[in-house]
N, C-alpha and C positions, 0 to 999 in steps of 0.2 A: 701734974694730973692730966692735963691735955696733951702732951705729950705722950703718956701711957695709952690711955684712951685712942691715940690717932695709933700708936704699933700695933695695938688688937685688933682695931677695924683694918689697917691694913693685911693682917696674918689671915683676919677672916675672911674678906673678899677677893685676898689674891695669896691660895695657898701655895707652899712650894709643887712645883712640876717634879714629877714621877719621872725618873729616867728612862729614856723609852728602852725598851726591848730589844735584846741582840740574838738573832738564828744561833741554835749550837747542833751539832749532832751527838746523841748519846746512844750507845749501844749496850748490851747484858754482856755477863764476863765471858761467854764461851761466842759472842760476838752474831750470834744467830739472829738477832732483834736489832733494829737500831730505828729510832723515833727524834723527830727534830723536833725541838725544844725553845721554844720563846721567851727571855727570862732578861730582866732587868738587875738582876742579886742573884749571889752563891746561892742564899735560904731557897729565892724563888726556884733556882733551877732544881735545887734536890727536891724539894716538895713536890715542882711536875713533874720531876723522871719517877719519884713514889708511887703518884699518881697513874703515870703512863704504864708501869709496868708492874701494875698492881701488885707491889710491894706492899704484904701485910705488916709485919712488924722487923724489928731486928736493929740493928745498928747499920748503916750504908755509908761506903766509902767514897768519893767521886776520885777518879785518877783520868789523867789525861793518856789517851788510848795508844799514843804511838810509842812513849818510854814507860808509863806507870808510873809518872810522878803524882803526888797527891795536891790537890786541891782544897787546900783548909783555911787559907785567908780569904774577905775579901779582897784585900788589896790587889794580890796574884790575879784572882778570879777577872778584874777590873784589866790586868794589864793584859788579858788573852786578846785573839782576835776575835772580827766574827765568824761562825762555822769551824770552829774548833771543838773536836772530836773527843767528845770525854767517853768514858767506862765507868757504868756503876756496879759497885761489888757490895753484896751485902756479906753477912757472917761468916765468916770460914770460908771464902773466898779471896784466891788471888789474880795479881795481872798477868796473863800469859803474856810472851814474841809471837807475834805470826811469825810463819817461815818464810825465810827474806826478806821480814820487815814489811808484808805485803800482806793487808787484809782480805784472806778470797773471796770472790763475791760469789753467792752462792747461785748453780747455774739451776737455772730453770729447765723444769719436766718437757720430754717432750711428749705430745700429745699423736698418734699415728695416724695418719689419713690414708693414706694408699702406698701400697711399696709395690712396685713391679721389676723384675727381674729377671732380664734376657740372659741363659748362661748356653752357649753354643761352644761345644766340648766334640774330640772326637771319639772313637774306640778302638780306631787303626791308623797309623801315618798315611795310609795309601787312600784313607776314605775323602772323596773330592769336594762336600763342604761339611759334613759332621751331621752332628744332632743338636737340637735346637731344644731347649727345656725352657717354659714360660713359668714363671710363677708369679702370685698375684696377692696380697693380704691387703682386707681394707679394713679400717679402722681399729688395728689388732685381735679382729676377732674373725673373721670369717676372709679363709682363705681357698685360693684354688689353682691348680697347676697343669700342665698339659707337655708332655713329651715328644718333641715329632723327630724321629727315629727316619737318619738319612744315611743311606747304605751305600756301594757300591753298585752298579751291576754287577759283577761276580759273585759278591755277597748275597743279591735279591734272587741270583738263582738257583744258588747255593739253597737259601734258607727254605723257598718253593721244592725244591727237589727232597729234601730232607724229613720237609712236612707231608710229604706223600708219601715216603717210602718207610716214616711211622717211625723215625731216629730221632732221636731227643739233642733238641739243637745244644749248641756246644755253651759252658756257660758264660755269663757278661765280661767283656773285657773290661779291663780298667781305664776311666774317663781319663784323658786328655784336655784341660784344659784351653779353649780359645781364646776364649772372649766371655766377658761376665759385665752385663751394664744393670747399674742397677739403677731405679731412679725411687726417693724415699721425700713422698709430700707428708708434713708434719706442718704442728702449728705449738707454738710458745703459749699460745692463749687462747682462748677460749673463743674470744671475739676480734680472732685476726679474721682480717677479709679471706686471704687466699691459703695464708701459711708460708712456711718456705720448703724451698725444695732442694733435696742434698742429691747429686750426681755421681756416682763411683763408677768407674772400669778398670776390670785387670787385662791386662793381657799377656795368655799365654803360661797365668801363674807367676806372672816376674814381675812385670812392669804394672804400676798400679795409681791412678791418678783421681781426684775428689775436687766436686768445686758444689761450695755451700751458697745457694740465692736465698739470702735472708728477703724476706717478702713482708710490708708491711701491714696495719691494721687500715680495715677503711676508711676511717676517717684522715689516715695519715695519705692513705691513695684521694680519697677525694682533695685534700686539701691541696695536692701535688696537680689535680687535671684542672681543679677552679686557678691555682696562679698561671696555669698553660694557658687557659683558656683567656686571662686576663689580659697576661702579655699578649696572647695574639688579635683580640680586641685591640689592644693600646697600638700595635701595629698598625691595624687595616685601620684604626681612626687615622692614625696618622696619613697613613696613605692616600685615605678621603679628602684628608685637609690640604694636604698640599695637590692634588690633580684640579682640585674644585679651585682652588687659589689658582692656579697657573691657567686654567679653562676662561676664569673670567678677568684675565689678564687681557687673553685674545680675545676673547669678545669684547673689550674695550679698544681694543687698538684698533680691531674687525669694524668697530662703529667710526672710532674717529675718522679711518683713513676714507669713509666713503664711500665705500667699493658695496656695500650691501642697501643697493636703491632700487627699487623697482621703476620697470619702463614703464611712461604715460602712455594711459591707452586713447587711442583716437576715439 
């Protein structure tokens, strides 16, 4: 009887410990969603993925996301790692392949800030720098553009003499190509500091080069000028420490040797 009595009170003041909790990532079957998952049990993790992706009713399958094997023992569920990628499918749902085995990550919108747009083209091989067309769009909605029309002399007196003598000038030749630089500020988010900024040039129609300056949020800029600003603290400490250190090296030796006494005055 006292042996009973001592394993109850032991079960009650020291119950067993809950397995603690392993990270999983779970995704919906057409891979659009994906929610990580903190789950000690198979039971537990299907009832939070239920929950997460408010799953009304139905039967729901768990498969493991990279082959579509299924998940229906514990024991399996126990031998995964942690951060192992399941797929939940409910009714009349199966596991697709990605293509090449490679889940796409879905690219985010971009948001337009200002695009501006040097394209300087000619309309004769013999004209000596061309024509120069600005164009300008800010935040995809309100744009403006301006043309500056660069001729020959031959041409500028040409088109003077023509307009006095009331002849209908001749009609536009077809552009040439020079040079095209475009430069396109955008932002991934809503609360990036700067945005980033995409640079294109063609030249010529042939030759055509881009370089993308992904630009961070401010916080990620602040966090980069506070470690700068640390390290060059931790520098000029340092540099304090040691000149102050070697300064009152010499002023010790400057005492011992003597040499700093003043003359008695008569």
């Amino acid at each position: 009887m006292g042996a009973s009595v001592g394993a109850v009170t032991k079960q009650t003041l020291f119950p067993p410990l809950m397995p603690a909790g392993r990270p999983f990532r779970v995704s919906n079957a057409s891979r659009s969603s994906r929610k990580g998952i903190v789950a000690s049990s198979l039971q537990e993790l299907i009832s939070k993925t239920i929950d997460a992706f408010l799953i009304s009713a139905g039967i729901v399958t768990l498969v493991l996301e990279e082959d579509g094997t299924a998940v229906e023992t514990e024991e399996f569920f126990q031998s995964l790692d942690d951060n192992t990628h399941f797929m939940i499918l409910e009714k009349g749902q199966k596991w697709t392949q990605t293509r090449n085995g490679v889940t796409p990550m879905r690219q985010k919108k971009k948001m337009g800030v200002a695009n501006i747009t040097f394209d300087l083209y000619k309309l004769n091989p013999k004209d000596f720098i061309g024509c120069l067309n600005v164009k300008a769009t800010f935040y995809e909605i309100y744009s403006v553009s301006y043309d500056i029309k660069c001729m020959g002399a031959k041409s500028v007196l040409r088109s003077v003499k023509q307009t006095r003598n009331g002849v209908t000038p001749m009609r536009q030749k077809k552009k040439m190509g020079v040079a095209n630089i475009t430069f396109d500020l955008y932002k991934l988010n809503p609360k990036d500091f700067i945005g980033c900024l995409n640079v294109k040039a063609t030249f010529y129609e042939i030759y055509s080069v881009s370089y993308d300056i992904k630009c961070m949020g401010a916080k990620s800029v602040l966090r980069k000028v506070l470690q700068l600003i640390s390290h060059a603290a931790q520098i000029t400490g340092q540099f304090l420490l040691y000149t102050g250190t070697y300064m009152l090296q010499l002023m010790g030796e400057y005492d011992e040797d003597g040499t700093c006494t003043r003359p008695k005055q008569e």
